[in-house]
PyMOL commands that place a pseudoatom at each C-alpha (Angstrom):
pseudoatom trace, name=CA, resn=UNK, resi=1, chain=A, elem=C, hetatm=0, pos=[7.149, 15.309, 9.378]
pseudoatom trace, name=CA, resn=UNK, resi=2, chain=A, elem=C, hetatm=0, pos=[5.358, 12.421, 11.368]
pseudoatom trace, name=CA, resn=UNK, resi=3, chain=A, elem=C, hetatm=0, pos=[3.717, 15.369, 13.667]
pseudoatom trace, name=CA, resn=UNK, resi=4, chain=A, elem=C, hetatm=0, pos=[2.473, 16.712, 10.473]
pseudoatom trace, name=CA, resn=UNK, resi=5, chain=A, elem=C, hetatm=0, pos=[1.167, 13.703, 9.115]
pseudoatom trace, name=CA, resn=UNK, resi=6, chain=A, elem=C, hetatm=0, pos=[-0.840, 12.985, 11.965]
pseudoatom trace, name=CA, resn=UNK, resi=7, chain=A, elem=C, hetatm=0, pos=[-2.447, 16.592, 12.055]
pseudoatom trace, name=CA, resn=UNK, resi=8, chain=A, elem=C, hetatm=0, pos=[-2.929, 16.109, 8.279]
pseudoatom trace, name=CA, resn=UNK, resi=9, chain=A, elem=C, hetatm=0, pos=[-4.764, 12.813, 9.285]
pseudoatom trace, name=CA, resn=UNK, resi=10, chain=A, elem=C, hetatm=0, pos=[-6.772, 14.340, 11.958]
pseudoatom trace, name=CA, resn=UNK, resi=11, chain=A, elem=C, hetatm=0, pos=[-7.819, 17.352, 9.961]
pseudoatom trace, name=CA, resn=UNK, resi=12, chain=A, elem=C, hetatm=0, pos=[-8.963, 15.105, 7.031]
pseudoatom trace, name=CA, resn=UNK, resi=13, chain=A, elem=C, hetatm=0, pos=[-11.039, 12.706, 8.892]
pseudoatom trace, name=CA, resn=UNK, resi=14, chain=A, elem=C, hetatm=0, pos=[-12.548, 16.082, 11.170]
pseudoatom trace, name=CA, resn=UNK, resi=15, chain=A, elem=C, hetatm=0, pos=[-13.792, 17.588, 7.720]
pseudoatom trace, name=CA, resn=UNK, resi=16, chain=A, elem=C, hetatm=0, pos=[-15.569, 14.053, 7.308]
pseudoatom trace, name=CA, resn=UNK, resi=17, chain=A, elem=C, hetatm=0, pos=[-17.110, 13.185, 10.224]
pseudoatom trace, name=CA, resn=UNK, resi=18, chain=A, elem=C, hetatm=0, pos=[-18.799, 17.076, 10.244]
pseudoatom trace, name=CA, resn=UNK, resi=19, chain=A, elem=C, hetatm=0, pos=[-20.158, 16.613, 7.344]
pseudoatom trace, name=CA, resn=UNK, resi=20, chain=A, elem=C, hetatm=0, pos=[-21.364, 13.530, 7.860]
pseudoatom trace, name=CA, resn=UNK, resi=21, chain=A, elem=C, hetatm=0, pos=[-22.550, 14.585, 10.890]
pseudoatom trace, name=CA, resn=UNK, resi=22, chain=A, elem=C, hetatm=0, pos=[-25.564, 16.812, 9.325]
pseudoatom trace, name=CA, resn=UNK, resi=23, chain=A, elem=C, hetatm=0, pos=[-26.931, 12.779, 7.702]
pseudoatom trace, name=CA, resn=UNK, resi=24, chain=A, elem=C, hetatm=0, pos=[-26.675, 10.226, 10.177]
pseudoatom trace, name=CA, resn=UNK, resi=25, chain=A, elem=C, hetatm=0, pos=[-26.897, 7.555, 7.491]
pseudoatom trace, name=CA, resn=UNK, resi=26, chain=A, elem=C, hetatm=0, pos=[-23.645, 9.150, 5.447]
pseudoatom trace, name=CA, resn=UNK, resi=27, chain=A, elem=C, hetatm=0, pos=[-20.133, 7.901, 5.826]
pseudoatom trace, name=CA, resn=UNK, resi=28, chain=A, elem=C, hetatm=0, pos=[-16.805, 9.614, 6.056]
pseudoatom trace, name=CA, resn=UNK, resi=29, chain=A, elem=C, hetatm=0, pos=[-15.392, 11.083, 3.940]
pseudoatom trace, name=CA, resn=UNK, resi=30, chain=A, elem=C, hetatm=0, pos=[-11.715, 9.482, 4.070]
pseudoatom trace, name=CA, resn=UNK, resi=31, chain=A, elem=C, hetatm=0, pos=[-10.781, 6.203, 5.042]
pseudoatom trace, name=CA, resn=UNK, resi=32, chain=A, elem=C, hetatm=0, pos=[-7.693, 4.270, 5.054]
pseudoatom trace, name=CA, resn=UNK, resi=33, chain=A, elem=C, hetatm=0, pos=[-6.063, 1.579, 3.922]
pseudoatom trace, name=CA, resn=UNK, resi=34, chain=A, elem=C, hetatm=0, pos=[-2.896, 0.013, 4.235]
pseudoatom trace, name=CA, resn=UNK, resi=35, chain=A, elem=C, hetatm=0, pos=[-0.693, -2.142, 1.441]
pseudoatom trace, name=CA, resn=UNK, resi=36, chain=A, elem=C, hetatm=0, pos=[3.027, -3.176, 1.819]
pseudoatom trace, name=CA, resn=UNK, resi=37, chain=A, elem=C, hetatm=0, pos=[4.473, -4.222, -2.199]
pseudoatom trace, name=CA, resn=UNK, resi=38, chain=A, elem=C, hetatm=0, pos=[7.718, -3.520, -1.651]
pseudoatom trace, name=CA, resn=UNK, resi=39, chain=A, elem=C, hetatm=0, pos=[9.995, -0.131, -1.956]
pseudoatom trace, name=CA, resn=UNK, resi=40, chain=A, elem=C, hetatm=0, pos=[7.111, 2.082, -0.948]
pseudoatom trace, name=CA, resn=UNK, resi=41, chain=A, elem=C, hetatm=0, pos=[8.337, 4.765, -3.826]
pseudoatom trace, name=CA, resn=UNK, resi=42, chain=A, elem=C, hetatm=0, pos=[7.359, 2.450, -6.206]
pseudoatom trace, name=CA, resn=UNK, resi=43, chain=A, elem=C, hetatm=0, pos=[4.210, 2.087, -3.877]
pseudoatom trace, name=CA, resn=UNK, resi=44, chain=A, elem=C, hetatm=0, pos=[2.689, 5.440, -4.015]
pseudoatom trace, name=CA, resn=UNK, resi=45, chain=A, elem=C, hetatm=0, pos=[2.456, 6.335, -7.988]
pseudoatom trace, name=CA, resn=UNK, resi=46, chain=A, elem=C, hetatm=0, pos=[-0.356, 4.153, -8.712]
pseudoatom trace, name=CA, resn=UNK, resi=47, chain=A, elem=C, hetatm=0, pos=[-2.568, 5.228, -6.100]
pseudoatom trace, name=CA, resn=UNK, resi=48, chain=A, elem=C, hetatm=0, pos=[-1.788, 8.672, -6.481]
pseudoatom trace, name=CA, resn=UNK, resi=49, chain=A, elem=C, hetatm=0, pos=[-3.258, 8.305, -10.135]
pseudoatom trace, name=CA, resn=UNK, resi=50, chain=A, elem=C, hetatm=0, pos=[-6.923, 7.293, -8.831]
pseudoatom trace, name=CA, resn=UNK, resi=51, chain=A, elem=C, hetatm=0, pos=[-9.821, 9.578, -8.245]
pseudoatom trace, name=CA, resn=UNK, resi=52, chain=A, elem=C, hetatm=0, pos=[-10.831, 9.718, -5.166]
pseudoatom trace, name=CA, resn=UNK, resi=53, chain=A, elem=C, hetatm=0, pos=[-7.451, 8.935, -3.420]
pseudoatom trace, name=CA, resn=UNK, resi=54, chain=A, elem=C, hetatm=0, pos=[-6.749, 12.068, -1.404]
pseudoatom trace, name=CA, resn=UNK, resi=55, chain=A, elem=C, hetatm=0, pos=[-3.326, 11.414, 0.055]
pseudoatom trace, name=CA, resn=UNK, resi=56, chain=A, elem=C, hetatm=0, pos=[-0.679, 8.735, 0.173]
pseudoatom trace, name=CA, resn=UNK, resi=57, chain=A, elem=C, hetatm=0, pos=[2.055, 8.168, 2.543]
pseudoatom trace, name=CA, resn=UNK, resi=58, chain=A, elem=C, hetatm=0, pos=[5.011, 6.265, 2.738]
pseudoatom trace, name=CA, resn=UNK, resi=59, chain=A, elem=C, hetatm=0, pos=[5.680, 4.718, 6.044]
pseudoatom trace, name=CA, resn=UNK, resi=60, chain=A, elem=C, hetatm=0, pos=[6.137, 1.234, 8.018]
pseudoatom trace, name=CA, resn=UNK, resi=61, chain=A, elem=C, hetatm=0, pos=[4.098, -1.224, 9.846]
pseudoatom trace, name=CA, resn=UNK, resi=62, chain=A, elem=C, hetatm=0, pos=[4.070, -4.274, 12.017]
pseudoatom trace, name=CA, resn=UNK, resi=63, chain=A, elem=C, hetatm=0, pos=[6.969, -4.226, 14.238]
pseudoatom trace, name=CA, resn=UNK, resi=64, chain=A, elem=C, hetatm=0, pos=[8.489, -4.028, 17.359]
pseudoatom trace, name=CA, resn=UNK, resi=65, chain=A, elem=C, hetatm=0, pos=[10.145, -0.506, 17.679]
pseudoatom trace, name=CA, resn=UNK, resi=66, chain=A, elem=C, hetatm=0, pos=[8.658, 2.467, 18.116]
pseudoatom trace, name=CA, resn=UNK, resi=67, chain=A, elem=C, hetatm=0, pos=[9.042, 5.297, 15.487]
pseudoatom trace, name=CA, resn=UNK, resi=68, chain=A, elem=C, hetatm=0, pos=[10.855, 3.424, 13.587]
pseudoatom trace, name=CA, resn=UNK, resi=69, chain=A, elem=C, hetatm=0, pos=[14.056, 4.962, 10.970]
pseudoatom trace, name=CA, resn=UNK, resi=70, chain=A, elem=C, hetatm=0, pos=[14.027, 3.873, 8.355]
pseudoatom trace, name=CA, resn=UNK, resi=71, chain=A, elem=C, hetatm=0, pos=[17.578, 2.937, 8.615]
pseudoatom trace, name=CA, resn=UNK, resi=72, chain=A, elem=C, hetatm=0, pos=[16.263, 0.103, 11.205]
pseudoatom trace, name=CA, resn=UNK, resi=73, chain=A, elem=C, hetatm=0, pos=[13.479, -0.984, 8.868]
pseudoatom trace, name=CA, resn=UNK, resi=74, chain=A, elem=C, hetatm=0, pos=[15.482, -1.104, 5.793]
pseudoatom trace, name=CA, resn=UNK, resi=75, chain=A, elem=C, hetatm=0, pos=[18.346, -3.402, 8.269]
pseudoatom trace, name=CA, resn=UNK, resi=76, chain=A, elem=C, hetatm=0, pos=[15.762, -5.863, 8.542]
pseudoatom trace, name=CA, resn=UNK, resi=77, chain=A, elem=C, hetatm=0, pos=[16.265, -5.312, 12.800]
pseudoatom trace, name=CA, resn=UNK, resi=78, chain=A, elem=C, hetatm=0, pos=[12.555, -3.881, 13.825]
pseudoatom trace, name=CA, resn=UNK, resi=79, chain=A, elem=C, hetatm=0, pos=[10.540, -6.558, 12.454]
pseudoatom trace, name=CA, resn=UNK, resi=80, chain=A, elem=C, hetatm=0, pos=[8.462, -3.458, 10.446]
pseudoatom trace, name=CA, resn=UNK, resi=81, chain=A, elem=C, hetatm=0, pos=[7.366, -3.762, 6.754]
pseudoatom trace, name=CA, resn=UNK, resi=82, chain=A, elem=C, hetatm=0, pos=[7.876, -0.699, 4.527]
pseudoatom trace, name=CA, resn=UNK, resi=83, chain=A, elem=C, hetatm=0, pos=[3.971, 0.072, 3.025]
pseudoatom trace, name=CA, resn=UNK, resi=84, chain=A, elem=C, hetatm=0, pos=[1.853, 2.754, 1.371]
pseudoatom trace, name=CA, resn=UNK, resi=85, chain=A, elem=C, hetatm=0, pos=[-0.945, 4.255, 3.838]
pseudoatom trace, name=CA, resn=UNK, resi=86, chain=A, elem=C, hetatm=0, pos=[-3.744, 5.217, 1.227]
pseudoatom trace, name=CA, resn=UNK, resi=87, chain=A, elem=C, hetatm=0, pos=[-6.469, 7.905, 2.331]
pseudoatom trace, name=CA, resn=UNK, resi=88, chain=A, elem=C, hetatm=0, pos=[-9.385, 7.676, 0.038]
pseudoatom trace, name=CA, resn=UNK, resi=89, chain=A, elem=C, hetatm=0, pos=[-13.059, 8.645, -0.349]
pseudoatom trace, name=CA, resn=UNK, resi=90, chain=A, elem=C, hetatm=0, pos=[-15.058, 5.541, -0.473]
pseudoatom trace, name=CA, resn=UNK, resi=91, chain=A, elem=C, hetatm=0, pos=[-17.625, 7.182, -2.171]
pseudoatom trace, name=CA, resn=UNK, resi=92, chain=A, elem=C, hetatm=0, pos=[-15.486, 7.932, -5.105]
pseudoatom trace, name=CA, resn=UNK, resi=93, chain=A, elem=C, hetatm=0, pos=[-13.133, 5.041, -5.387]
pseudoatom trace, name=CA, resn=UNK, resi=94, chain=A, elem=C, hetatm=0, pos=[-13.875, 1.461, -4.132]
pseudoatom trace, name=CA, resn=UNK, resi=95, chain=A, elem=C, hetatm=0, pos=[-11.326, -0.756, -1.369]
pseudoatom trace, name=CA, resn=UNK, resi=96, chain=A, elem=C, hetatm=0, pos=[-12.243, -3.306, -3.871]
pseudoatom trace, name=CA, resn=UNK, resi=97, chain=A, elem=C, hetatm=0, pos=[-10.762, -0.934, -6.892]
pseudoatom trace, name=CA, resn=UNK, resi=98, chain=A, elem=C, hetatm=0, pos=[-7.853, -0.354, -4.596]
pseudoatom trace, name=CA, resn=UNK, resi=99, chain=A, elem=C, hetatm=0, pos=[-7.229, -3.986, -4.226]
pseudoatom trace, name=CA, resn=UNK, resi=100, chain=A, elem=C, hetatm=0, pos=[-7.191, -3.923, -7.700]
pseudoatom trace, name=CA, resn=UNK, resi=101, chain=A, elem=C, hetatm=0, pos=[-4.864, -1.750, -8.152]
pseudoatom trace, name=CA, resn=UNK, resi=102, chain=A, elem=C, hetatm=0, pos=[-2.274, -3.044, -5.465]
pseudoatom trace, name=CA, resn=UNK, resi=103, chain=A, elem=C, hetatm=0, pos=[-2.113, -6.833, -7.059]
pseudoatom trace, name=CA, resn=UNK, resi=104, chain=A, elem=C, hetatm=0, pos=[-1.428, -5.269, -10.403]
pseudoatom trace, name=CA, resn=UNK, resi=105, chain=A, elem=C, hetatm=0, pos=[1.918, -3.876, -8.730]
pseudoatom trace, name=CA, resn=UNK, resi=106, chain=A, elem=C, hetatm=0, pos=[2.870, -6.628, -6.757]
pseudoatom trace, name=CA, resn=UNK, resi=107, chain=A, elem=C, hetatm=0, pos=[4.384, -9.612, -7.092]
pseudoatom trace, name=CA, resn=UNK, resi=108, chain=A, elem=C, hetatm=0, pos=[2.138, -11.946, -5.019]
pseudoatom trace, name=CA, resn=UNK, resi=109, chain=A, elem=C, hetatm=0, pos=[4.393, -14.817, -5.678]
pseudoatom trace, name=CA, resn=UNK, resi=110, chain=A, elem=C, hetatm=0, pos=[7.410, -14.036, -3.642]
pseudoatom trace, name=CA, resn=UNK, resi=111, chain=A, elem=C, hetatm=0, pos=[7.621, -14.690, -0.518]
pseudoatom trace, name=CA, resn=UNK, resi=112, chain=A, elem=C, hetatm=0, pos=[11.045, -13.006, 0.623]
pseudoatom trace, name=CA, resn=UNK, resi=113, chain=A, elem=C, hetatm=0, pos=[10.587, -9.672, -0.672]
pseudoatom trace, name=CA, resn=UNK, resi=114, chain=A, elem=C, hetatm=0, pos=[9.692, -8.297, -3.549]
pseudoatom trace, name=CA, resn=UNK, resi=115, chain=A, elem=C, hetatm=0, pos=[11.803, -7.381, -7.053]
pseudoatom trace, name=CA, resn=UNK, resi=116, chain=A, elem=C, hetatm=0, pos=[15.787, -6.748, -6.207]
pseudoatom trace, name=CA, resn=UNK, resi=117, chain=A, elem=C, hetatm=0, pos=[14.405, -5.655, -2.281]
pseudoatom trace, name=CA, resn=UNK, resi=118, chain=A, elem=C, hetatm=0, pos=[15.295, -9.215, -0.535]
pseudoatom trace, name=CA, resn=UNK, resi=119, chain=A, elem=C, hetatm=0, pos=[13.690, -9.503, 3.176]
pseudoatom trace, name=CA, resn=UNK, resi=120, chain=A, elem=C, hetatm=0, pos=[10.929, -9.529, 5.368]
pseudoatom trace, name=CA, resn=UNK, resi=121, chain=A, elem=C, hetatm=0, pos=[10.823, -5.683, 5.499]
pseudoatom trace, name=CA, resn=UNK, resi=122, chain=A, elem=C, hetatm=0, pos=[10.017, -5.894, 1.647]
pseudoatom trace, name=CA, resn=UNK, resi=123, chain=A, elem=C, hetatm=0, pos=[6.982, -8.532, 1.590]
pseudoatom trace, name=CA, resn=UNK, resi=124, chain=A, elem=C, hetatm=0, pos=[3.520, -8.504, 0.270]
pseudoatom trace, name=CA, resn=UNK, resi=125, chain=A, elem=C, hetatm=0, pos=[1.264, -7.606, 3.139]
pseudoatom trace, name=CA, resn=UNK, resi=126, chain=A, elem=C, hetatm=0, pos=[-2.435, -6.135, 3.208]
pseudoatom trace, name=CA, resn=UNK, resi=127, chain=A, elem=C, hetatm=0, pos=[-3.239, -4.512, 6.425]
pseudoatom trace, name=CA, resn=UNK, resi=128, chain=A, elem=C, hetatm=0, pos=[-6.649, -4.471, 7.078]
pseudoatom trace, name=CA, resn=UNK, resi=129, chain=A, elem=C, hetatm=0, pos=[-8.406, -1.770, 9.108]
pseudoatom trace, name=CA, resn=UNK, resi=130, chain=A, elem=C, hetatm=0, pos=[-11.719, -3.055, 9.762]
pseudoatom trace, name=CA, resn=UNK, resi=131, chain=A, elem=C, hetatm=0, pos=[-13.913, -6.109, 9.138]
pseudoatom trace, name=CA, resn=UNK, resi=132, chain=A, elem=C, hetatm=0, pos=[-15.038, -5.074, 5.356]
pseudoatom trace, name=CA, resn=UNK, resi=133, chain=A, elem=C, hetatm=0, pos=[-11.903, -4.586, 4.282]
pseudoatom trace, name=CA, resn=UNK, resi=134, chain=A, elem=C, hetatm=0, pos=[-10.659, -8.305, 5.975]
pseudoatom trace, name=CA, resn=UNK, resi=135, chain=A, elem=C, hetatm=0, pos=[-13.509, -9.722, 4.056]
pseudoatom trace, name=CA, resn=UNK, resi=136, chain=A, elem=C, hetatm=0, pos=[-13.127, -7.937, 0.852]
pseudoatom trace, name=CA, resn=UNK, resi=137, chain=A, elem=C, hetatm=0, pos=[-9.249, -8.902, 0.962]
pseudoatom trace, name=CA, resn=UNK, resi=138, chain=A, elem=C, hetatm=0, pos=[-9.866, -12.159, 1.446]
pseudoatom trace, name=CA, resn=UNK, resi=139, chain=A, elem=C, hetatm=0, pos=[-12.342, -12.553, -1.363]
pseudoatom trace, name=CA, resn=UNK, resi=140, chain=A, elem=C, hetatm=0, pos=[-10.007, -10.737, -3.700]
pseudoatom trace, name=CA, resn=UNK, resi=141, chain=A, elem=C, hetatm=0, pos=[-6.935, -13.472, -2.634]
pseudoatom trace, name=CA, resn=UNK, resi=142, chain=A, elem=C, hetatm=0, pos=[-9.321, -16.597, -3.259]
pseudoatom trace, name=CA, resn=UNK, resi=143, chain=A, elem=C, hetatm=0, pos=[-10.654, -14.874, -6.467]
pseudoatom trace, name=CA, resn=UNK, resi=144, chain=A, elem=C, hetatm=0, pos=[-6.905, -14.474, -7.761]
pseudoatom trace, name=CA, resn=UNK, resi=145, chain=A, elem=C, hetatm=0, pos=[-6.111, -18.051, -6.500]
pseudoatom trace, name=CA, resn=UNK, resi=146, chain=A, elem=C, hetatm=0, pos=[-8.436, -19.569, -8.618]
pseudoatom trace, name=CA, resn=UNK, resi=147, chain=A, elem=C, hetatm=0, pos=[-7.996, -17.374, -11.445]
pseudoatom trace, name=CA, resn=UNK, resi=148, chain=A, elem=C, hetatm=0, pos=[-4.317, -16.785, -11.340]
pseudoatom trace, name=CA, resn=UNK, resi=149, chain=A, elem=C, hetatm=0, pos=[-2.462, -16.784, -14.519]
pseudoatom trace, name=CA, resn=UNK, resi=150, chain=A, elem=C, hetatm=0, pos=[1.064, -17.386, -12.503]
pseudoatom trace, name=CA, resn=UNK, resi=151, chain=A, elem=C, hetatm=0, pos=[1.651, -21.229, -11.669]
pseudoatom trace, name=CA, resn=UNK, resi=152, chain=A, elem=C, hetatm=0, pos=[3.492, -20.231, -8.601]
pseudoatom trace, name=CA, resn=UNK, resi=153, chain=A, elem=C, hetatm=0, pos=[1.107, -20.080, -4.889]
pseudoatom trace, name=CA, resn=UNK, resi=154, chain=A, elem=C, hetatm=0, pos=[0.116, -16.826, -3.338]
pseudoatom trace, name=CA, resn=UNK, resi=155, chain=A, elem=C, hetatm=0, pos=[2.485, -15.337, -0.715]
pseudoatom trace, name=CA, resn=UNK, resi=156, chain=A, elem=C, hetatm=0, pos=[1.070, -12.054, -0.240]
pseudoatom trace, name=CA, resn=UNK, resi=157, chain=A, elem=C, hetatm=0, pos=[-0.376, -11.918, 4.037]
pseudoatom trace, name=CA, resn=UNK, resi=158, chain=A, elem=C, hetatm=0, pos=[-3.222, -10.539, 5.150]
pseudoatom trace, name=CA, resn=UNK, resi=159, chain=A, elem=C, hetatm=0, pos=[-2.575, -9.082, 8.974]
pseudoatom trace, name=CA, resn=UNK, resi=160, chain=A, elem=C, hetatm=0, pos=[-4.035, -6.731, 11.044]
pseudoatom trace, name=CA, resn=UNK, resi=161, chain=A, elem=C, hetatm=0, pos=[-3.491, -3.126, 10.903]
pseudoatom trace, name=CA, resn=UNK, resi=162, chain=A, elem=C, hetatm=0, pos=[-1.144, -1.786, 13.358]
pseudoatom trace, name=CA, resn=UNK, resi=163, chain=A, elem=C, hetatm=0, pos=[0.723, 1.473, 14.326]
pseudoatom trace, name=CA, resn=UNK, resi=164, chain=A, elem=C, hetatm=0, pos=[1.740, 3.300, 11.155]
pseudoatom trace, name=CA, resn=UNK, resi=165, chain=A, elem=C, hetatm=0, pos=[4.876, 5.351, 11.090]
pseudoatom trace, name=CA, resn=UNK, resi=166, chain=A, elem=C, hetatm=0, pos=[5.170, 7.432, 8.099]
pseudoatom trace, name=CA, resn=UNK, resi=167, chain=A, elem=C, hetatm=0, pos=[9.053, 7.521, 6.854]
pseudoatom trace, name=CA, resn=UNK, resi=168, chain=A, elem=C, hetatm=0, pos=[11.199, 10.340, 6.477]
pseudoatom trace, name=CA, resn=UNK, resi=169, chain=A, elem=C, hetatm=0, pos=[10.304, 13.462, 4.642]
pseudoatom trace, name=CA, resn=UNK, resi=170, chain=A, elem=C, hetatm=0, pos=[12.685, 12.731, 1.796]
pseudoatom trace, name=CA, resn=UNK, resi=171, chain=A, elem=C, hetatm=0, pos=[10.587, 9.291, 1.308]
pseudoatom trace, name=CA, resn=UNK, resi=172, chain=A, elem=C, hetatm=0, pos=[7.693, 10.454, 0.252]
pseudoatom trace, name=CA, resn=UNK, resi=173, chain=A, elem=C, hetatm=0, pos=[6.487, 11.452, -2.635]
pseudoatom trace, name=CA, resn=UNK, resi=174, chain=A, elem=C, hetatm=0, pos=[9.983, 10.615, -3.943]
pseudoatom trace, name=CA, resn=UNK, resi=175, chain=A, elem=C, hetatm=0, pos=[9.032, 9.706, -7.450]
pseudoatom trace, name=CA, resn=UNK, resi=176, chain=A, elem=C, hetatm=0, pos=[7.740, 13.390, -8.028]
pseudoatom trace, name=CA, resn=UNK, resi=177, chain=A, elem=C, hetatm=0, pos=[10.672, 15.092, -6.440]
pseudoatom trace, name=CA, resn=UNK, resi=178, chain=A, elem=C, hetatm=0, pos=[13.473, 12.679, -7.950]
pseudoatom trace, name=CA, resn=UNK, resi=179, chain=A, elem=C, hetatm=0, pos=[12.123, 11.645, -11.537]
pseudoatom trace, name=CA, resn=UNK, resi=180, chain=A, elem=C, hetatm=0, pos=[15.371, 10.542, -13.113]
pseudoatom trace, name=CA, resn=UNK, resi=181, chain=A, elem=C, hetatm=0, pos=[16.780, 8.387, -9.396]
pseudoatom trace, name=CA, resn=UNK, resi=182, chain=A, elem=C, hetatm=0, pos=[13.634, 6.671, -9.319]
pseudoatom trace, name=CA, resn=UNK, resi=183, chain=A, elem=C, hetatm=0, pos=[13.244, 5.858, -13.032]
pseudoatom trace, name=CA, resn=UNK, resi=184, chain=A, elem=C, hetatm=0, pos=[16.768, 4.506, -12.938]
pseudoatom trace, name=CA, resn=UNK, resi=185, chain=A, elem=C, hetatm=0, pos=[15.972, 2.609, -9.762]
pseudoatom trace, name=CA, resn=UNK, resi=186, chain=A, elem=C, hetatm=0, pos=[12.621, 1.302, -11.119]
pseudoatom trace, name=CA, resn=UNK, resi=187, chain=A, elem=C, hetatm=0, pos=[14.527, -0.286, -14.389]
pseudoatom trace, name=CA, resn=UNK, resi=188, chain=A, elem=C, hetatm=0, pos=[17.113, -1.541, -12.409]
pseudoatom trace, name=CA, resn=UNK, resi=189, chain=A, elem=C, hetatm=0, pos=[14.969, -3.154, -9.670]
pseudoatom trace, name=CA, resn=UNK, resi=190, chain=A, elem=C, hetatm=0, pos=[13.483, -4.781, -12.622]
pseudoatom trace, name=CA, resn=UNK, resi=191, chain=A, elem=C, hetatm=0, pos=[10.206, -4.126, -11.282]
pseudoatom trace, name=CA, resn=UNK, resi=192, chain=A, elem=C, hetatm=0, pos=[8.414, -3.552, -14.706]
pseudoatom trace, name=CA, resn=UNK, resi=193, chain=A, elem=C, hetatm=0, pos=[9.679, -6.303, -16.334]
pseudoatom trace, name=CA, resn=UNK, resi=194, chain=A, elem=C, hetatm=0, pos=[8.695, -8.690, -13.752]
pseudoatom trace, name=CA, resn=UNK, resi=195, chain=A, elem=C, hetatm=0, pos=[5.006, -7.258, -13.226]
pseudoatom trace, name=CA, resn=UNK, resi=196, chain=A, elem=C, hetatm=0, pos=[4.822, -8.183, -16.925]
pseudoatom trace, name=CA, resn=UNK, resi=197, chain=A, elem=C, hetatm=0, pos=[6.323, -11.850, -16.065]
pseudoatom trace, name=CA, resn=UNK, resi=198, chain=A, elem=C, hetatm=0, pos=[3.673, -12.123, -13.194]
pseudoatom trace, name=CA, resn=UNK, resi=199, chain=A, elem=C, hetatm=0, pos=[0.452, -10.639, -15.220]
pseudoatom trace, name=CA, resn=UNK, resi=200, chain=A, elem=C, hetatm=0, pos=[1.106, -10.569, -18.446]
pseudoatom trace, name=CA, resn=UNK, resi=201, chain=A, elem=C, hetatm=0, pos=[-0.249, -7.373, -20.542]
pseudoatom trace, name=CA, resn=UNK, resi=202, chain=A, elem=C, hetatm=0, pos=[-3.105, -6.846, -19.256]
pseudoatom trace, name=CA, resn=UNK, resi=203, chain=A, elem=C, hetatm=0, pos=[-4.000, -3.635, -17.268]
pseudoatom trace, name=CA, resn=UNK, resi=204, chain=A, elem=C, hetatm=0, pos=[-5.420, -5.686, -14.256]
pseudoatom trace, name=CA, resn=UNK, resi=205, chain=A, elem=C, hetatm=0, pos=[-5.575, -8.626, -12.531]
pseudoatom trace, name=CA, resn=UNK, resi=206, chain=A, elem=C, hetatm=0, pos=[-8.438, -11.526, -12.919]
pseudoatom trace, name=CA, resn=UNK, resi=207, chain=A, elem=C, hetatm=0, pos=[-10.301, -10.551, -9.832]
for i in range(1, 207): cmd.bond("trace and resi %d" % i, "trace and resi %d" % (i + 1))
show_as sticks, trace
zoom trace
């Protein structure tokens, strides 16, 4: 699976980088980007439903072991956070949109996991790549701090991209190819409800 991913990876960004190749001045095709909002089922849905977004993976980030299970991560003992690895085609969907996106299915108020997932391997994290998306991230967090409509302060970090490890085959994608376990563990992770809680009805954040 994680060989696969990688030649997946390296195929996609290949295709971009020849074709942009033939106009100096065009950029490639797929980029990445890296969000951690909790269970990373719940992660990959609503990127999945954007144009432009040509894969997501489930995976980890940030810690200390190498190739990480996800056994270890979900123990809490290599110091990784479970995230969504997003490849998308900036000229057809915006980091900004994407940003979008993520705070609408986060709860940026907790600051020990998120939902019924309780620990560090379950926190809000953005994982920049590169300096544009540091800067747009951080323009999105002080544009939500000042126009929050929670009371509570932000919790969600913003850290540096580091070794991605996508999980297990039977992680991803696990939404598609187990409809009725992860409706059932959506409802009872009261995830829904509380993204109402945190943002009310509205279809996205005030950004």
């Amino acid at each position: 699976m994680r060989q696969i991913y990688f030649l997946m990876l390296g195929i996609l960004f290949a295709g971009g980088i020849a074709k942009a190749g033939a106009d100096p001045g065009a950029r490639a095709r797929v980029e990445l980007a890296t969000f951690a909002g909790g269970c990373f089922w719940c992660m990959e849905p609503p990127f999945d439903k954007l144009d432009g977004v040509v894969a997501t993976t489930a995976g980890f980030m940030g810690g200390h072991l190498v190739d990480p299970t996800y056994k270890q991560v979900s123990a809490g003992n290599s110091g990784h956070i479970e995230v969504v690895q997003v490849a998308y085609d900036p000229r057809v969907v915006t980091y900004e949109t994407l940003l979008r996106v993520y705070w609408r299915n986060i709860d940026p108020t907790n600051p020990d996991g998120q939902f019924c997932d309780v620990g560090g391997q379950y926190r809000s994290a953005i994982f920049f790549h590169n300096e544009e998306q540091r800067s747009a991230a951080q323009k999105s967090i002080r544009a939500l701090a000042e126009h929050r409509p929670f009371a509570e302060p932000i919790a969600t970090e913003l850290l540096d991209a580091a070794v991605f490890y996508p999980a297990e085959a039977y992680h991803q994608d696990y939404y598609q190819k187990n409809p009725l376990r992860y409706r059932f563990y959506r409802y009872r992770c009261g995830r829904d409800a509380r993204l109402t809680e945190v943002w009310g009805e509205k279809s996205n954040p005030p950004l």
